[in-house]
C-alpha positions in Angstrom: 248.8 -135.8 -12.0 249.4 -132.9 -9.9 248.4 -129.4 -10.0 250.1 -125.7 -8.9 247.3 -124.6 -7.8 246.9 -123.2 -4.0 243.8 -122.1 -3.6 240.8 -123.7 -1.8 239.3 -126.3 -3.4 242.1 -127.3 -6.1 242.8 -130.6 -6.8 246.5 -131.1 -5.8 247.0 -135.1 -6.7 245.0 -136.8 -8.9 245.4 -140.8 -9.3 243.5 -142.6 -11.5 241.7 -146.2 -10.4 243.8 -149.0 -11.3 240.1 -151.1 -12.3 242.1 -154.5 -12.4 239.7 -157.6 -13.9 240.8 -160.1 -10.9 239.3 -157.2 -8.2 236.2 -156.9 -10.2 235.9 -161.1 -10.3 236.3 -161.0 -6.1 233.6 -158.5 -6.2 231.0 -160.6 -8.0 232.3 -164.1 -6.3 232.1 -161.9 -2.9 228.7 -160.4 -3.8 227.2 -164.0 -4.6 228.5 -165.1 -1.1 226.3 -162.5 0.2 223.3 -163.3 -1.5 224.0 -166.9 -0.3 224.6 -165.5 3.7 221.6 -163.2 3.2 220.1 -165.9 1.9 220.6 -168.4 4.9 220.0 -166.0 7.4 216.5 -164.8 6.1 215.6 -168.9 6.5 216.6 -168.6 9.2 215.1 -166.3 11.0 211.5 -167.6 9.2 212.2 -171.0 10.3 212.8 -170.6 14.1 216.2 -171.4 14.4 216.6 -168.1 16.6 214.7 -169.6 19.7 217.3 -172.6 20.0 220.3 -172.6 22.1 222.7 -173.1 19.5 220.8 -171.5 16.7 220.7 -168.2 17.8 224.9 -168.3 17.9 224.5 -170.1 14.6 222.4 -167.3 13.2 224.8 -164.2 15.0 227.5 -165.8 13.0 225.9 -165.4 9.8 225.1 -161.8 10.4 228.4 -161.4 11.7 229.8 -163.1 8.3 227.2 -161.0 6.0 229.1 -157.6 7.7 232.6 -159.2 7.2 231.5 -160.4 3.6 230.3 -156.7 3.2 233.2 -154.9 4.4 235.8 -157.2 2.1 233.5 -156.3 -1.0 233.4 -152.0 0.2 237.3 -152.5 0.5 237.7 -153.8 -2.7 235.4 -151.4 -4.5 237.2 -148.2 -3.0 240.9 -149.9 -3.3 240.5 -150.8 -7.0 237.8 -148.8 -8.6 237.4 -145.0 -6.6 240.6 -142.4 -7.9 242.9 -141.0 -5.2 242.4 -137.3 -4.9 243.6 -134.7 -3.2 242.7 -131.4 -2.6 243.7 -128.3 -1.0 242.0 -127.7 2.5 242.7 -124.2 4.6 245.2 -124.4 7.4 244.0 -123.7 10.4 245.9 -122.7 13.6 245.1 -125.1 16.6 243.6 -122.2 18.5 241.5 -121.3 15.9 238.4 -123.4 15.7 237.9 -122.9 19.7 238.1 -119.5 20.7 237.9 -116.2 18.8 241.5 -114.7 19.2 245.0 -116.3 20.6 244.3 -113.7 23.8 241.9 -115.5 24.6 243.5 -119.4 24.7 243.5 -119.2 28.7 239.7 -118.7 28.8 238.1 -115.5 30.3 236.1 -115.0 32.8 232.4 -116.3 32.9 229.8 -113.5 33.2 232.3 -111.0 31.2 229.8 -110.2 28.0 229.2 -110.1 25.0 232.7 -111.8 24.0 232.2 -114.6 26.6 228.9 -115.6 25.0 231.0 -115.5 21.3 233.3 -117.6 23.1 231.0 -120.5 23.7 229.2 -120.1 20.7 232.7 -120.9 19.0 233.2 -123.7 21.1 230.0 -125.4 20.4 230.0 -124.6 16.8 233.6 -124.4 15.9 233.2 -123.7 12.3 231.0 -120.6 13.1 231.0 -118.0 10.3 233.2 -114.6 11.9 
């Protein structure tokens, strides 16, 4: 679904989720993997296994599985379940956001004024209001 409209803040392409069954089954088989890792690495910690040689790589692995186990689930969910949309942003020139007129895309001078301090406050805050 598309729209005409130009303006700011339109929505120019709409897509609905696709919300398949099989994405939402890997989400709950995913999120009871986690509970299992979180699980695991909670004992753990409690038990000691951290101050071992080999336990403290065994228990970086399972934090490192819980993140991978948590970024498959966030991948899923925004794949199969968030809508595509689209909307109309303002076009900006690449000069723009930096200094305060194309004159000025060489620099000036330091010490020149008031339009020197404009200058860097534009450059520090680019999306300062004219």
């Amino acid at each position: 679904m598309s729209s005409s409209g130009s303006t700011y803040g339109d929505i120019h392409r709409y897509e609905p989720a696709r919300e398949s069954t099989a994405a939402a089954i890997a989400i709950v088989v995913l999120t009871v993997i986690e509970v299992i890792f979180v699980f695991l690495f909670v004992f753990a910690l409690v038990s000691g296994w951290a101050g071992t040689e080999f336990g403290n790589m065994f228990v970086g692995a399972i934090l490192g599985l819980i993140l991978l186990d948590l970024a498959f689930i966030l991948a899923l969910y925004r794949k199969e379940f968030l809508p595509d949309v689209m909307i109309v942003k303002k076009r900006r020139r690449k000069w723009e956001d930096l200094y305060i007129d194309s004159d000025d895309v060489d620099g000036v001078e330091l010490g020149g004024g008031e339009k020197v301090w404009d200058t860097l406050k534009r450059a520090v805050y680019p999306y300062y209001k004219r």
